[in-house]
C-alpha positions as a printed Julia matrix, in Angstrom:
91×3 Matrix{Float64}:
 127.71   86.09   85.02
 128.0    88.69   87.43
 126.06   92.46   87.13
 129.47   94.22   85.98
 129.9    91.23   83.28
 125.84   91.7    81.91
 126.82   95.38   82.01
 129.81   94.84   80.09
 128.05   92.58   77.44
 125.3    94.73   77.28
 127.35   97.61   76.38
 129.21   95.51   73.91
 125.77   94.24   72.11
 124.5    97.74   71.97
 126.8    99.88   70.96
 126.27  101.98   74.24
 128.96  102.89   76.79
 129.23  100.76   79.83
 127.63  103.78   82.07
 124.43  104.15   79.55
 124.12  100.63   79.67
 124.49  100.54   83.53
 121.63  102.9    83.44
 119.67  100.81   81.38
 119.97   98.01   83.32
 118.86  100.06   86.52
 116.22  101.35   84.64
 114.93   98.42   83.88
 115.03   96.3    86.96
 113.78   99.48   88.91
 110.63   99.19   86.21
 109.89   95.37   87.3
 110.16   95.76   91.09
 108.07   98.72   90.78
 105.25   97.1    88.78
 105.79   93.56   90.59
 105.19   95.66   94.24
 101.66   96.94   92.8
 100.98   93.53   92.2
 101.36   93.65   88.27
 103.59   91.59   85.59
 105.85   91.93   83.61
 105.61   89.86   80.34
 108.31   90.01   77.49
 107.22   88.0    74.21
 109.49   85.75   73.65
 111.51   86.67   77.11
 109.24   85.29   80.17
 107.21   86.68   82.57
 107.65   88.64   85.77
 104.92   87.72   88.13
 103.95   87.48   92.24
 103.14   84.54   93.56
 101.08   84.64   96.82
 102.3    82.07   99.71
  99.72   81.54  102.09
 100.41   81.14  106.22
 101.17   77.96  107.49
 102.22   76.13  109.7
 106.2    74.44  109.77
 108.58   72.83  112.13
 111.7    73.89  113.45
 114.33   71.08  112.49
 116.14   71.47  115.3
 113.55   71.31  118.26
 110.49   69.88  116.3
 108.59   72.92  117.44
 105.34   73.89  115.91
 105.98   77.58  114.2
 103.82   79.79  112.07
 105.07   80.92  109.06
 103.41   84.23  108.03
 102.02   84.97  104.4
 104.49   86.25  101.86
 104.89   87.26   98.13
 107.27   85.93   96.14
 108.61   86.79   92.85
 108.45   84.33   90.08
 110.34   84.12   86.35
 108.43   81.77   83.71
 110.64   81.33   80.89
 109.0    82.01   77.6
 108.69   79.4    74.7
 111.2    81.54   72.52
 113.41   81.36   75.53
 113.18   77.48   76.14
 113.42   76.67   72.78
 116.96   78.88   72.33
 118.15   77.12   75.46
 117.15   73.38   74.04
 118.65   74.05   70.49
């Protein structure tokens, strides 16, 4: 499922035209990114959590070459998957 086909279904669901929906949707991923840059999460009971992961620097090898490389410190997004969500999927 593709953004125009959530959009679509979301519209559908809601009652709301495809264009309020559409700003819905950007509304609402804007929200996470936002709160996810300032380090925050983003939990929805019964949804998942939103979180950052921290990657620490390390060192890795080029494939290729076998060369020693450092890879710099990053954040990462992550997604748990909440027990209402699981459980929905498993049924």
């Amino acid at each position: 499922m593709n953004k125009t086909e959530i959009i679509a279904a979301m519209a559908e669901k809601s009652g709301l035209s495809k264009k309020d929906a559409e700003k819905a949707l950007k509304a609402f991923t804007e929200t996470v990114v936002e709160e996810l840059q300032q380090g925050g999460r983003v939990q929805i009971v019964g949804f998942g959590t939103f979180e950052v992961s921290e990657r620490a620097a390390r060192e890795g090898r080029n494939p290729r070459t076998n060369e020693v490389m450092r890879i710099e410190a990053s954040r990462a997004p992550r997604f748990k998957a909440g027990k209402a969500l699981k459980d929905a999927i498993n049924a």
